[in-house]
Biopython code that builds the backbone (N, CA, C, O; Angstrom):
import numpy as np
from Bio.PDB.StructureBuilder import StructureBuilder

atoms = [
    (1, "UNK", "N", (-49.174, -37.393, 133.353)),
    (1, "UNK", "CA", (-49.271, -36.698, 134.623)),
    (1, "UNK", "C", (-49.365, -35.202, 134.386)),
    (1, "UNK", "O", (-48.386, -34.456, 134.369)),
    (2, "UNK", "N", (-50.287, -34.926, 134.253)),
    (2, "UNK", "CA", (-50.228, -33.318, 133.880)),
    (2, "UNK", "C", (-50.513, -32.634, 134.904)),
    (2, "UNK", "O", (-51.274, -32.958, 135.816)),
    (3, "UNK", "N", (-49.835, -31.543, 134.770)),
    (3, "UNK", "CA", (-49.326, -30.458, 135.957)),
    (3, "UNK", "C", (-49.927, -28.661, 135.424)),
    (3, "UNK", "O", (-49.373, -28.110, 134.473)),
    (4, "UNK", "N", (-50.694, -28.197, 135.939)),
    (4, "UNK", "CA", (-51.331, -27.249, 135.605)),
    (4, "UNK", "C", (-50.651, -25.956, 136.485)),
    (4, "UNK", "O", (-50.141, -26.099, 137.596)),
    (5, "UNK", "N", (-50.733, -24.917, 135.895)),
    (5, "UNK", "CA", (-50.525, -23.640, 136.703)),
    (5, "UNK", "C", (-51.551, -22.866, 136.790)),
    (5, "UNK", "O", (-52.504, -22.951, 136.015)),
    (6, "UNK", "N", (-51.488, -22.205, 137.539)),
    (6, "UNK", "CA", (-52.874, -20.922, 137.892)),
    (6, "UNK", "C", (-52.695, -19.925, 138.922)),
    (6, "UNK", "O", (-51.897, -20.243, 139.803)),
    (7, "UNK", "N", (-53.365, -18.553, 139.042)),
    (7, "UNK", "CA", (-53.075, -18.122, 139.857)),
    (7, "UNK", "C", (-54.186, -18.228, 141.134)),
    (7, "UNK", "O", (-55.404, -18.199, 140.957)),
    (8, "UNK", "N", (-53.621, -18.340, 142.269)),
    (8, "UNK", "CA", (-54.463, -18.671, 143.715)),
    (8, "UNK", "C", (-56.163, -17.658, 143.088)),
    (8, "UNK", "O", (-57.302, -18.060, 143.324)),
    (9, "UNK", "N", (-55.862, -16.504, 142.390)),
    (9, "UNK", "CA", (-56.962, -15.692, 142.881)),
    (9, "UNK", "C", (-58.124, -16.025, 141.934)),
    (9, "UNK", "O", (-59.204, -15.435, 141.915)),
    (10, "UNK", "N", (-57.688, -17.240, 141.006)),
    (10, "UNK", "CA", (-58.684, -17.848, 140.431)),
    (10, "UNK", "C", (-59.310, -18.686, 140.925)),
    (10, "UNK", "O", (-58.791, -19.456, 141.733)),
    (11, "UNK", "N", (-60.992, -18.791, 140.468)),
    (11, "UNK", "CA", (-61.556, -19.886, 141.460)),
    (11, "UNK", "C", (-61.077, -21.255, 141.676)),
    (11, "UNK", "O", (-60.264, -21.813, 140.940)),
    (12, "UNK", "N", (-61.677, -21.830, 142.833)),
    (12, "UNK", "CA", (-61.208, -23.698, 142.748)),
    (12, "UNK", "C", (-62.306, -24.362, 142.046)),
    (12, "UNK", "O", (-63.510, -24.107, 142.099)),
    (13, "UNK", "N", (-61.652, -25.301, 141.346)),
    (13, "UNK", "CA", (-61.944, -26.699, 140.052)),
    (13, "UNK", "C", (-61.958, -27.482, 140.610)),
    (13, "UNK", "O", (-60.809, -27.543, 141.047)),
    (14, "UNK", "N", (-62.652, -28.502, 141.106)),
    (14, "UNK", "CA", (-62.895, -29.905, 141.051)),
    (14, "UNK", "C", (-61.902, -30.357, 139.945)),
    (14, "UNK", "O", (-61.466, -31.486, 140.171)),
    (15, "UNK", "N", (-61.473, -29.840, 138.923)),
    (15, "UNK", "CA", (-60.200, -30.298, 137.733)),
    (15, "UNK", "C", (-59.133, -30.332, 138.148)),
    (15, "UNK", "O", (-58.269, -31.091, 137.707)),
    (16, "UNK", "N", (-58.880, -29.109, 139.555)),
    (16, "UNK", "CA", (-57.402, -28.745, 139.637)),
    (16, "UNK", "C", (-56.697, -30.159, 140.254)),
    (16, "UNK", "O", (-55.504, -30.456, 140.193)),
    (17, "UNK", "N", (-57.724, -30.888, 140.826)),
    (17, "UNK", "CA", (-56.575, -32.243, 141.440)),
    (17, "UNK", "C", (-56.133, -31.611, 142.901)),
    (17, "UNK", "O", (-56.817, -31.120, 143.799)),
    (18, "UNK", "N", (-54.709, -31.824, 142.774)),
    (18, "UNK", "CA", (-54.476, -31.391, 144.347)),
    (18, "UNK", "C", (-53.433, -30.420, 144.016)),
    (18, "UNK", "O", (-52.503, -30.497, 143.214)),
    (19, "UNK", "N", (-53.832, -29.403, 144.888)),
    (19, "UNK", "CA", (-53.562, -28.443, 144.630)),
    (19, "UNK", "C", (-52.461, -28.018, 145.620)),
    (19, "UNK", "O", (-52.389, -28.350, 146.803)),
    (20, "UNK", "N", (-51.315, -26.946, 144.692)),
    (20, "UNK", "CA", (-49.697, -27.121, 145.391)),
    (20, "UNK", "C", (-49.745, -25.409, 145.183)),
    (20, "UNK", "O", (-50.005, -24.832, 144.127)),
    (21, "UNK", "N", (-49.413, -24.760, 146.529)),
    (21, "UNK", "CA", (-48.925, -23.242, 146.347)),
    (21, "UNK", "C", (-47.677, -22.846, 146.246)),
    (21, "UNK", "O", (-47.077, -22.697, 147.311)),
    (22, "UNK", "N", (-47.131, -22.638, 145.291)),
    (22, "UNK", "CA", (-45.588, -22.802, 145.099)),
    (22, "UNK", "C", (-44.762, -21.544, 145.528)),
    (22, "UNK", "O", (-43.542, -21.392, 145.462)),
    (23, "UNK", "N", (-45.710, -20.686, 145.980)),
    (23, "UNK", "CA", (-45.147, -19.283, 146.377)),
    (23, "UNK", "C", (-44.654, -19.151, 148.051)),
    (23, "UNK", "O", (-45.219, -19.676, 149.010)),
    (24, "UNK", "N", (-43.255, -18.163, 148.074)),
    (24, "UNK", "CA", (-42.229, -18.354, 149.530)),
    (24, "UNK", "C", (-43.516, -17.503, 150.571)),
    (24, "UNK", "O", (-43.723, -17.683, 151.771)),
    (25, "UNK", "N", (-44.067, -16.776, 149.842)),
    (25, "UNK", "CA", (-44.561, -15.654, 151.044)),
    (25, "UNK", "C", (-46.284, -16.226, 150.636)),
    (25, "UNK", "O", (-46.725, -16.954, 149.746)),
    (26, "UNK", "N", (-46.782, -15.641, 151.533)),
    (26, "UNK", "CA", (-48.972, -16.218, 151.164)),
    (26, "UNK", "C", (-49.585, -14.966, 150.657)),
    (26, "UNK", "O", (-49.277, -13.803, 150.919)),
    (27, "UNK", "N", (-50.504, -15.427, 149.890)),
    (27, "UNK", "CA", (-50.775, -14.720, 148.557)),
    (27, "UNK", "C", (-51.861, -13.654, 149.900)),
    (27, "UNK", "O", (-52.620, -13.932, 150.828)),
    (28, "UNK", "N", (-51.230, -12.167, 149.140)),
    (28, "UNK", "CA", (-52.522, -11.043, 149.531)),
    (28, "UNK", "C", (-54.042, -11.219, 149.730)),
    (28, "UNK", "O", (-54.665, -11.540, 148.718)),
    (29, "UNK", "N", (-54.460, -11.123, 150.421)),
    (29, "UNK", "CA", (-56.242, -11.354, 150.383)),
    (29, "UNK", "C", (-56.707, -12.626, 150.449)),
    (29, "UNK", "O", (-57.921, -12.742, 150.282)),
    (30, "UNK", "N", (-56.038, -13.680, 150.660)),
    (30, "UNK", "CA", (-56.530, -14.907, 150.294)),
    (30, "UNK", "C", (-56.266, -15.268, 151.789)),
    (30, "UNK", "O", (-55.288, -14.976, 152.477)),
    (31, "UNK", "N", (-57.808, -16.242, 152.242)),
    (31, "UNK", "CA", (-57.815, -16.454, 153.591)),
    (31, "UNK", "C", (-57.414, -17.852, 153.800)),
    (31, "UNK", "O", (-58.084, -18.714, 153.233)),
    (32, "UNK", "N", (-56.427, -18.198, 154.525)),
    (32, "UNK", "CA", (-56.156, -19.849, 154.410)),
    (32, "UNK", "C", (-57.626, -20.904, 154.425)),
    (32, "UNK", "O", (-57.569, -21.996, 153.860)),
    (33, "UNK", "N", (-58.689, -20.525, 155.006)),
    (33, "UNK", "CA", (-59.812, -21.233, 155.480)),
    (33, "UNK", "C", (-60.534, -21.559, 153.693)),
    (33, "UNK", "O", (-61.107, -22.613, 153.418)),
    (34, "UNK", "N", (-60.323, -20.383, 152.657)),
    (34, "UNK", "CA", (-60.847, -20.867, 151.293)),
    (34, "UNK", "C", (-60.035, -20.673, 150.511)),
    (34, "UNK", "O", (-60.372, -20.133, 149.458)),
    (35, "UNK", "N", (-58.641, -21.046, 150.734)),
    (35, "UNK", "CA", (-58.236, -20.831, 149.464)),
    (35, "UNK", "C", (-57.890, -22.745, 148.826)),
    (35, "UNK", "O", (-57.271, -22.885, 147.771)),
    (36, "UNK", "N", (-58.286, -23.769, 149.473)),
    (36, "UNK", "CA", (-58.222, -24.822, 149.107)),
    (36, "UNK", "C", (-57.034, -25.190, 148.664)),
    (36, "UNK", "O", (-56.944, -25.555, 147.491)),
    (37, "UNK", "N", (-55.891, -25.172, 149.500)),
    (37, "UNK", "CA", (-55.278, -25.504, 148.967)),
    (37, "UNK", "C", (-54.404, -26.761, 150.101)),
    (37, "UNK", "O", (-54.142, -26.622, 151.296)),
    (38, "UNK", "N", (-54.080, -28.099, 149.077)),
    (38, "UNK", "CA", (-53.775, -29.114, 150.226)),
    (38, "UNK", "C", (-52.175, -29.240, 150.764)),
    (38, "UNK", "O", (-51.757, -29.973, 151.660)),
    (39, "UNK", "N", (-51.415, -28.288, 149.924)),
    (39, "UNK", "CA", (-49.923, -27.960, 150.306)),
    (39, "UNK", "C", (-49.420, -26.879, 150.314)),
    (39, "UNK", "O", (-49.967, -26.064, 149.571)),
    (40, "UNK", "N", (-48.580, -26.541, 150.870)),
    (40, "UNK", "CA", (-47.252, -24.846, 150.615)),
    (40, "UNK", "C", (-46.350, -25.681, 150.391)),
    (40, "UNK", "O", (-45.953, -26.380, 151.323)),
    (41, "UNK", "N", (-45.884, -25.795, 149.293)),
    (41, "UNK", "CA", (-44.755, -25.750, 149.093)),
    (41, "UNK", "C", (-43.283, -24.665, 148.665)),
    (41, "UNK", "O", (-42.548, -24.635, 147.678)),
    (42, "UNK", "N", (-43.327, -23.939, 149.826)),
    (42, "UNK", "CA", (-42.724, -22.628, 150.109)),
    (42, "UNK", "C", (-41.431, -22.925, 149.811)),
    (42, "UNK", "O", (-40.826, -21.941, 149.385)),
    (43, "UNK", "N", (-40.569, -24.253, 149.902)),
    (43, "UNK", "CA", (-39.238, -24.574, 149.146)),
    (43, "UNK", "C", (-38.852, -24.212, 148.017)),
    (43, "UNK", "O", (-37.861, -23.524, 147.776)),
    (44, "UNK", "N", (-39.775, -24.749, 147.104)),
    (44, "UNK", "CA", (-39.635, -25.111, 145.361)),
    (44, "UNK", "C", (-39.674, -23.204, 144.894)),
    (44, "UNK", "O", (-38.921, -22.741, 144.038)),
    (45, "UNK", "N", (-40.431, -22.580, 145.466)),
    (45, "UNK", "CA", (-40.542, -20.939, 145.176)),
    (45, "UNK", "C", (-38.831, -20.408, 144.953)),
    (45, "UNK", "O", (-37.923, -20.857, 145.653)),
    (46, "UNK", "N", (-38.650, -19.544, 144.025)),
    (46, "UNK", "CA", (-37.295, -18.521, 144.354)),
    (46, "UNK", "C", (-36.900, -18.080, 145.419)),
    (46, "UNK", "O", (-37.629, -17.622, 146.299)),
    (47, "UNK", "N", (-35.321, -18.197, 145.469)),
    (47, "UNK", "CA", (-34.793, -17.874, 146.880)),
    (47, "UNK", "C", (-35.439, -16.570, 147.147)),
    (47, "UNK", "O", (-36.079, -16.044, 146.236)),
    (48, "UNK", "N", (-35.347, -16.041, 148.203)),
    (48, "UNK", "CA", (-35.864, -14.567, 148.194)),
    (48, "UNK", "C", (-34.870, -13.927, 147.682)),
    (48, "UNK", "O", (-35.375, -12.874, 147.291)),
    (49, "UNK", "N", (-33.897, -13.911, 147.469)),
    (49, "UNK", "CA", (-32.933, -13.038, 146.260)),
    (49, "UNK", "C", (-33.002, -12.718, 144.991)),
    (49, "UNK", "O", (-32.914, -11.703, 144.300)),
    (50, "UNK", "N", (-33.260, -14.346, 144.801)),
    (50, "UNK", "CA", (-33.725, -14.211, 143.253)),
    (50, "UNK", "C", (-34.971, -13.329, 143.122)),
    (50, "UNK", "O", (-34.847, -12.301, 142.456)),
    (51, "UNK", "N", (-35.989, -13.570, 143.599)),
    (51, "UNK", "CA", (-36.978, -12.668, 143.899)),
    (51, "UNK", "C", (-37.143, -11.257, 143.742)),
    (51, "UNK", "O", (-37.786, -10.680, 142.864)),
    (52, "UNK", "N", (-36.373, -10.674, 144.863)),
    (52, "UNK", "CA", (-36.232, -9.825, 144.434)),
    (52, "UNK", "C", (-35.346, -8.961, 143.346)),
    (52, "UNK", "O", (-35.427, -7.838, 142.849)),
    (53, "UNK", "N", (-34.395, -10.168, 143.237)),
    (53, "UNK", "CA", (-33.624, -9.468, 142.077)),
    (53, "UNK", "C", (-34.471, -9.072, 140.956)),
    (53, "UNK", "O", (-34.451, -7.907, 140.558)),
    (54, "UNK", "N", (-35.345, -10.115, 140.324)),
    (54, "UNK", "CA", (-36.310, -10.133, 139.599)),
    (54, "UNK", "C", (-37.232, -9.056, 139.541)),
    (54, "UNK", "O", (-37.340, -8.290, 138.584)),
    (55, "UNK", "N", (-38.037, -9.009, 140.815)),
    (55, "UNK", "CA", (-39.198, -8.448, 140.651)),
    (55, "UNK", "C", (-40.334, -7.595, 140.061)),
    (55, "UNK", "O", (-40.850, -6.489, 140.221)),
    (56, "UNK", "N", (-40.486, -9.020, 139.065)),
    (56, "UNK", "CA", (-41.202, -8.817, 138.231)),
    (56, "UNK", "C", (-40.837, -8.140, 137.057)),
    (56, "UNK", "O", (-41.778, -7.587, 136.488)),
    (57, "UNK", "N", (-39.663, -8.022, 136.506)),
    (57, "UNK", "CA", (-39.227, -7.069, 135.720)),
    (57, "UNK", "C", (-39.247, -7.842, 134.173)),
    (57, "UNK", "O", (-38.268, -8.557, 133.960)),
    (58, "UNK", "N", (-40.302, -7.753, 133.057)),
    (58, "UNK", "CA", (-40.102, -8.495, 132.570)),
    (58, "UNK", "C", (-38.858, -8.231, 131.345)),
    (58, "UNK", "O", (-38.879, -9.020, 130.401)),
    (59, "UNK", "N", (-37.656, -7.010, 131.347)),
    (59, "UNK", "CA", (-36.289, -7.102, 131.105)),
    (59, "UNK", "C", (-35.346, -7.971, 131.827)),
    (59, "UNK", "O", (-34.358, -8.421, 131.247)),
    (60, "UNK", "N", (-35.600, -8.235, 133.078)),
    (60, "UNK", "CA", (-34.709, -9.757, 133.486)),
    (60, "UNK", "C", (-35.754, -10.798, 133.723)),
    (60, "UNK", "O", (-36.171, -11.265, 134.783)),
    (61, "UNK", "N", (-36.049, -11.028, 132.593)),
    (61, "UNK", "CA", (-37.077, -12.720, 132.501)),
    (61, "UNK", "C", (-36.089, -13.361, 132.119)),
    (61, "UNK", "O", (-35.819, -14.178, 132.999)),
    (62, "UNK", "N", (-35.324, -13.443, 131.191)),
    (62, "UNK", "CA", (-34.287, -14.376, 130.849)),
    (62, "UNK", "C", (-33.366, -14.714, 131.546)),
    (62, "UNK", "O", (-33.034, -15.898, 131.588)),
    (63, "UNK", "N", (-32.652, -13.645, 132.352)),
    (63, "UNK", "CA", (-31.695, -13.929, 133.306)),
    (63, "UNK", "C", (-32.219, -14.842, 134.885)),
    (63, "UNK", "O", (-31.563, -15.530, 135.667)),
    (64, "UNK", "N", (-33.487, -14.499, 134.860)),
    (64, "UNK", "CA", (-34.300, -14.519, 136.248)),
    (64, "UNK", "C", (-34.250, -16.264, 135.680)),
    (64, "UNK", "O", (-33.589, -17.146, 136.228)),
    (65, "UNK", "N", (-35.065, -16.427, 134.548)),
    (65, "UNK", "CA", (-35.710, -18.007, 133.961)),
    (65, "UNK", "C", (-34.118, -19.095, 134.290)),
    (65, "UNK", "O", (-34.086, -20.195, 134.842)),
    (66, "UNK", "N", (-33.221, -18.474, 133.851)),
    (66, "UNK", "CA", (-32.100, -19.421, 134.214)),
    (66, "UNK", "C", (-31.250, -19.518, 135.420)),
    (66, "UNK", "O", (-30.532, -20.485, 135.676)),
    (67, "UNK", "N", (-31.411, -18.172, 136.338)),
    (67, "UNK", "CA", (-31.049, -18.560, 137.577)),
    (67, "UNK", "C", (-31.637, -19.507, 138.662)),
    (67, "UNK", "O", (-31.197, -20.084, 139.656)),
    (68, "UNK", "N", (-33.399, -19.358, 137.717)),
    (68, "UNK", "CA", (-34.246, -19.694, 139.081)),
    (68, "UNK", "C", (-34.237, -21.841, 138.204)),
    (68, "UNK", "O", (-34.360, -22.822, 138.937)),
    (69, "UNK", "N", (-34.084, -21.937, 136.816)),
    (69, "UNK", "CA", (-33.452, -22.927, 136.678)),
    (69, "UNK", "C", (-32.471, -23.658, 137.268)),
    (69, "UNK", "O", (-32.398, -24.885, 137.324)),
    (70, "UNK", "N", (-31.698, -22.824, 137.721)),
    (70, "UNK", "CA", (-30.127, -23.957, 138.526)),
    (70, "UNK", "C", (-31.076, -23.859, 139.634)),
    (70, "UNK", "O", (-31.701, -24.919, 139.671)),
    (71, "UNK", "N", (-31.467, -23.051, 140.563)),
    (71, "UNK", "CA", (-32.113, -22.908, 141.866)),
    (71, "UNK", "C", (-32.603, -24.658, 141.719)),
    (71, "UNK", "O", (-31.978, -25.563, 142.272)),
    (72, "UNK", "N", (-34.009, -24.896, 140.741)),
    (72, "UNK", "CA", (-34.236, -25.985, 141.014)),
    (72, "UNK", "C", (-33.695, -27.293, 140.914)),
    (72, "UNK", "O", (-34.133, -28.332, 141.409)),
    (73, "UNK", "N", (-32.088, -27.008, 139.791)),
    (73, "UNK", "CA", (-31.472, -28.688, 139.830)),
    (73, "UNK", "C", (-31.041, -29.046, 140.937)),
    (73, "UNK", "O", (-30.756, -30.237, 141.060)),
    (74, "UNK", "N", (-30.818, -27.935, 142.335)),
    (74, "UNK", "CA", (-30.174, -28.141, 143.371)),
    (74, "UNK", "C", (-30.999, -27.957, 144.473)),
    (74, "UNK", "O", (-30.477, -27.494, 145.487)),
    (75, "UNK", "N", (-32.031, -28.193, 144.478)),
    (75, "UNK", "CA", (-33.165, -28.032, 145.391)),
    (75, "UNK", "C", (-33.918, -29.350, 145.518)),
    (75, "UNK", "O", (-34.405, -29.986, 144.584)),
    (76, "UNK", "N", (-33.946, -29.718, 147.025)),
    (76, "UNK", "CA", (-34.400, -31.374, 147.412)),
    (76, "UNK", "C", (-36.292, -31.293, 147.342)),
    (76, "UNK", "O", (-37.041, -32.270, 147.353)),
    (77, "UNK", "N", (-36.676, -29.913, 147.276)),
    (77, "UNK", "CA", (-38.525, -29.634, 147.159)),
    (77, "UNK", "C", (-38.808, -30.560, 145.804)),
    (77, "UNK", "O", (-39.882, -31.141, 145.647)),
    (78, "UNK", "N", (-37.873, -30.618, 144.983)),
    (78, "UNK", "CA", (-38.063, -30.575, 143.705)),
    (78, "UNK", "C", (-38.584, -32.301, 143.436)),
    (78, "UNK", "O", (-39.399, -32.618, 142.569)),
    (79, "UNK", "N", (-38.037, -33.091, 144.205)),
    (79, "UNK", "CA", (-38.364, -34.356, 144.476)),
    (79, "UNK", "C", (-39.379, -34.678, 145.637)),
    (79, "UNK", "O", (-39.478, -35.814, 146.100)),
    (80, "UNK", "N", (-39.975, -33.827, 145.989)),
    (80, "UNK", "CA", (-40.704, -33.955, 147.277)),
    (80, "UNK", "C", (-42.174, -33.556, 146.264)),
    (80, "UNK", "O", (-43.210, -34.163, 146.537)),
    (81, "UNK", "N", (-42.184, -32.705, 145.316)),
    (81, "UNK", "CA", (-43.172, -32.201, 144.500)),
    (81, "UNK", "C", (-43.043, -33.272, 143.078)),
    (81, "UNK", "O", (-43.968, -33.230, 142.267)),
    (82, "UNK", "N", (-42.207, -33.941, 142.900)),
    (82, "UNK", "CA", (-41.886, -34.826, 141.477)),
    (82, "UNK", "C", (-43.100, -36.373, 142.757)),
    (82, "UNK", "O", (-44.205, -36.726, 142.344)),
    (83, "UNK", "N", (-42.619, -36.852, 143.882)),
    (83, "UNK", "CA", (-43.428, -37.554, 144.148)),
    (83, "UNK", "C", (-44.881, -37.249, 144.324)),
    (83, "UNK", "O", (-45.762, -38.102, 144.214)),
    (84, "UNK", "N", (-45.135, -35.685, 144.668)),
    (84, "UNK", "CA", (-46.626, -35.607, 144.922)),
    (84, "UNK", "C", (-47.194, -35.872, 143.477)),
    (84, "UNK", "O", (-48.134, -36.638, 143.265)),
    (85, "UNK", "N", (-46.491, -35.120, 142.447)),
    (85, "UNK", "CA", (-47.060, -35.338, 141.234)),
    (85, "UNK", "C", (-47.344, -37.047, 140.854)),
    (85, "UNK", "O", (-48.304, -37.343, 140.143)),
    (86, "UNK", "N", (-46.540, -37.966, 141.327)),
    (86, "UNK", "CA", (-47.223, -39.478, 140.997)),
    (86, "UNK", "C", (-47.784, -39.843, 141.434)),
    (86, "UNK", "O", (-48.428, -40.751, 140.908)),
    (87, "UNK", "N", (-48.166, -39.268, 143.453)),
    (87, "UNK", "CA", (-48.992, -39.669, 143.793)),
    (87, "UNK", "C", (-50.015, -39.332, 143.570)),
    (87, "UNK", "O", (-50.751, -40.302, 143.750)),
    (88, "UNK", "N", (-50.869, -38.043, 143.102)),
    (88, "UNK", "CA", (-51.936, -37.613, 142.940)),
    (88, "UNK", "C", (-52.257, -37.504, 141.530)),
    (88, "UNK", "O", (-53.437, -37.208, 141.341)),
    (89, "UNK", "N", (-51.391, -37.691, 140.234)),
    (89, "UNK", "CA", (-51.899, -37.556, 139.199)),
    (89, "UNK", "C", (-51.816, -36.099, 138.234)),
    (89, "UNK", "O", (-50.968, -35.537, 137.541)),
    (90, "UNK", "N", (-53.581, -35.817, 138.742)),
    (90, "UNK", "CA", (-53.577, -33.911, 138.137)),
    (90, "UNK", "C", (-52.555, -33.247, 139.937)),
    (90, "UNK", "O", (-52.471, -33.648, 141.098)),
    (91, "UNK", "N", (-52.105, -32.300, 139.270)),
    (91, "UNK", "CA", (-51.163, -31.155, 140.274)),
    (91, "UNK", "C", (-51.847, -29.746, 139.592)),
    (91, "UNK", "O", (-52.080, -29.750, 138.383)),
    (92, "UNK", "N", (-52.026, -29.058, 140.063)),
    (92, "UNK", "CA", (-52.274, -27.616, 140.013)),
    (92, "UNK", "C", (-51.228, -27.029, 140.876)),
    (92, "UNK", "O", (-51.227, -27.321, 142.072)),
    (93, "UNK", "N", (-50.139, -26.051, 140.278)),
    (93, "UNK", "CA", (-49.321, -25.358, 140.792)),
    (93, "UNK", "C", (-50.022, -24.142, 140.992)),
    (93, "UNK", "O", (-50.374, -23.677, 139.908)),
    (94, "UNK", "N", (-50.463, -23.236, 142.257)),
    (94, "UNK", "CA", (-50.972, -22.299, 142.530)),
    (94, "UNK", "C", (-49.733, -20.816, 142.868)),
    (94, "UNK", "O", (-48.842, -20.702, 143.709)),
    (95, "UNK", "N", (-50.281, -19.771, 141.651)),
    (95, "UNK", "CA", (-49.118, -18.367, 142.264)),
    (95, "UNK", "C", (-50.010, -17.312, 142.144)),
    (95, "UNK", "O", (-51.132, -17.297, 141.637)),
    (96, "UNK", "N", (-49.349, -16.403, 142.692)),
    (96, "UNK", "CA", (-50.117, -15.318, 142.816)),
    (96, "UNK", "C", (-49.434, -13.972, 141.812)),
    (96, "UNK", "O", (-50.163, -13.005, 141.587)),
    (97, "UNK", "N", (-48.444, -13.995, 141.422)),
    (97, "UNK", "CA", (-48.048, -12.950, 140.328)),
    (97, "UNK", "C", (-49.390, -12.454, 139.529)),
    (97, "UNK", "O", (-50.397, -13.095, 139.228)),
    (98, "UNK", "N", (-49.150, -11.501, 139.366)),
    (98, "UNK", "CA", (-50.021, -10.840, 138.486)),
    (98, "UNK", "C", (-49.894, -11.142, 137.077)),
    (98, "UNK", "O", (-50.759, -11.480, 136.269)),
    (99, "UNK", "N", (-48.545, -10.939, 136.923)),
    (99, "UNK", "CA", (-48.423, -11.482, 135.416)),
    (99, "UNK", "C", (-48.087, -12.809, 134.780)),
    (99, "UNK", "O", (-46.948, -13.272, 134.721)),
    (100, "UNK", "N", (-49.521, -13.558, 134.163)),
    (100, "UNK", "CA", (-49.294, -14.689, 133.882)),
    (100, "UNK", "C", (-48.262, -15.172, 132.558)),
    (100, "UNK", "O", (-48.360, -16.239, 131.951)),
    (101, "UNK", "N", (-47.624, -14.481, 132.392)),
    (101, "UNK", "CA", (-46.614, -14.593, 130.687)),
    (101, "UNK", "C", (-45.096, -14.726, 131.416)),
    (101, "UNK", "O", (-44.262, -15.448, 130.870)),
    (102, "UNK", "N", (-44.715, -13.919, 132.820)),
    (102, "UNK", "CA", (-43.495, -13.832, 133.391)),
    (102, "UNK", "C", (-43.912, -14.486, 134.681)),
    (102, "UNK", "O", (-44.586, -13.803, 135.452)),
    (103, "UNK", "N", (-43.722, -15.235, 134.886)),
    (103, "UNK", "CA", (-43.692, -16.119, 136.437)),
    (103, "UNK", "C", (-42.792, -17.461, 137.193)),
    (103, "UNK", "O", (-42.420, -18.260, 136.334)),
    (104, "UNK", "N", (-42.552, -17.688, 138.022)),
    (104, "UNK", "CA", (-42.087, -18.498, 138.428)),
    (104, "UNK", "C", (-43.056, -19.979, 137.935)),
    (104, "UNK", "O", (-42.643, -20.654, 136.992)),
    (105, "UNK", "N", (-43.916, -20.239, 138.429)),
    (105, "UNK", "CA", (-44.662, -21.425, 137.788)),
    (105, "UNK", "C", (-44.522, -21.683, 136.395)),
    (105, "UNK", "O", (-44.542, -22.867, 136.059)),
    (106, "UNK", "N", (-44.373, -20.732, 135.436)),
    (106, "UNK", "CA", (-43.802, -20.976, 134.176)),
    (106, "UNK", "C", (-42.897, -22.038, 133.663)),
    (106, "UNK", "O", (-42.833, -22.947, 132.835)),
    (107, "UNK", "N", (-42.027, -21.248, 134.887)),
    (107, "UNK", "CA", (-40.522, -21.617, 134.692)),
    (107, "UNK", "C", (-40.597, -23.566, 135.361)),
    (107, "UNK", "O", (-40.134, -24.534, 134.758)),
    (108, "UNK", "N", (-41.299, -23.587, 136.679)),
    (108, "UNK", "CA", (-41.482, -24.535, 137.289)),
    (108, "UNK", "C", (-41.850, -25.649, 136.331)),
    (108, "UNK", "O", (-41.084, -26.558, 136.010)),
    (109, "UNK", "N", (-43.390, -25.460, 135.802)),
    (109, "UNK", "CA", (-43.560, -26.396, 134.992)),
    (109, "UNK", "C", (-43.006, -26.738, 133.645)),
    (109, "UNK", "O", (-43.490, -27.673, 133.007)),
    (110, "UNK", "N", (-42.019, -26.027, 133.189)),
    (110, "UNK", "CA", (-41.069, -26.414, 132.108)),
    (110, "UNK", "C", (-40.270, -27.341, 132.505)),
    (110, "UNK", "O", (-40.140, -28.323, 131.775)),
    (111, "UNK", "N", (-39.539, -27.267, 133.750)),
    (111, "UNK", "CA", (-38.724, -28.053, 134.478)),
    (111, "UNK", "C", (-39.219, -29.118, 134.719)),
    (111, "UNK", "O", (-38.524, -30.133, 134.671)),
    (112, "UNK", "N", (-41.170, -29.192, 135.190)),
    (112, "UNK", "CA", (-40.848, -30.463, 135.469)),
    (112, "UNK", "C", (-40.823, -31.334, 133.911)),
    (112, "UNK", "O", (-40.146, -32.360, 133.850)),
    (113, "UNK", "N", (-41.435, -30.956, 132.940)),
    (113, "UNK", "CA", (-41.820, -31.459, 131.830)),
    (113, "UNK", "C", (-40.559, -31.869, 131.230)),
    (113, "UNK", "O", (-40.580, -32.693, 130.315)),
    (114, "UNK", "N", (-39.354, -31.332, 131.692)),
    (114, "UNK", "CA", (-37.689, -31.700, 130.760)),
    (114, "UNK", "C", (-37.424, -32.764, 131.406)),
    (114, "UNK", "O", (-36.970, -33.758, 130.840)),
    (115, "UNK", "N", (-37.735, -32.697, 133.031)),
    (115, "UNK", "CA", (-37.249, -33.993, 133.812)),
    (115, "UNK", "C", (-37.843, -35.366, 134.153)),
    (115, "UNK", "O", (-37.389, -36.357, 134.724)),
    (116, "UNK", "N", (-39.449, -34.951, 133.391)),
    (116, "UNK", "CA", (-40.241, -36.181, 133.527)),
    (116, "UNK", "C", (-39.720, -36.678, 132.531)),
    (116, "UNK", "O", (-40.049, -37.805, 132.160)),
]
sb = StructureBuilder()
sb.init_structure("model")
sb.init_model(0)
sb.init_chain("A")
sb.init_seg("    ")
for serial, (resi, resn, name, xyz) in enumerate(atoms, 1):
    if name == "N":
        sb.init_residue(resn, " ", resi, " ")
    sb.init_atom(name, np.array(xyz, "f"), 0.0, 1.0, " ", f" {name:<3s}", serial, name[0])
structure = sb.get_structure()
């Protein structure tokens, strides 16, 4: 079941499968009518605290990677996105961060890969 990440402002794939926006707030510039995407899953995203605690700082990546870790052992999205992933197969997790090395989807798809 492979689970892909990307950011929204990359084009859409016929590869991506079905495609999941994992971000709390909607990505800058992107018009709901093309950005193809068949879910928000605005749950599974960082609390807005964590968020901003974070933001973007990649000196609290480590601290950020394990808070936003517990976030998801205790978060019910997390099984609501573990079933989309069996039902559809390919998943494309869609974010909009700029920086693809420090991100929440990172962190996401590690998680799901420990718990599958």
């Amino acid at each position: 079941m492979p689970v892909k990440i990307k950011r929204i402002y990359e084009p859409y794939s016929k590869d991506d499968g079905y495609r999941i926006l994992i971000d709390r707030l909607w990505p800058r510039g992107i018009k709901k009518e093309g950005a193809h995407i068949d879910k928000w899953l605005k749950e599974i995203a960082p609390s807005t605290e964590l968020r901003k605690e974070f933001n973007h700082m990649v000196d609290k990546w480590d601290k950020f990677k394990i808070a936003y870790h517990t976030e998801l052992k205790n978060s019910p999205a997390v099984s609501e996105l573990l079933d989309d992933i069996k039902k559809y197969g390919t998943v494309t997790l869609l974010f909009a961060a700029k920086d693809e090395h420090h991100n929440h989807a990172l962190v996401l798809q590690q998680f799901i890969i420990e718990i599958s």
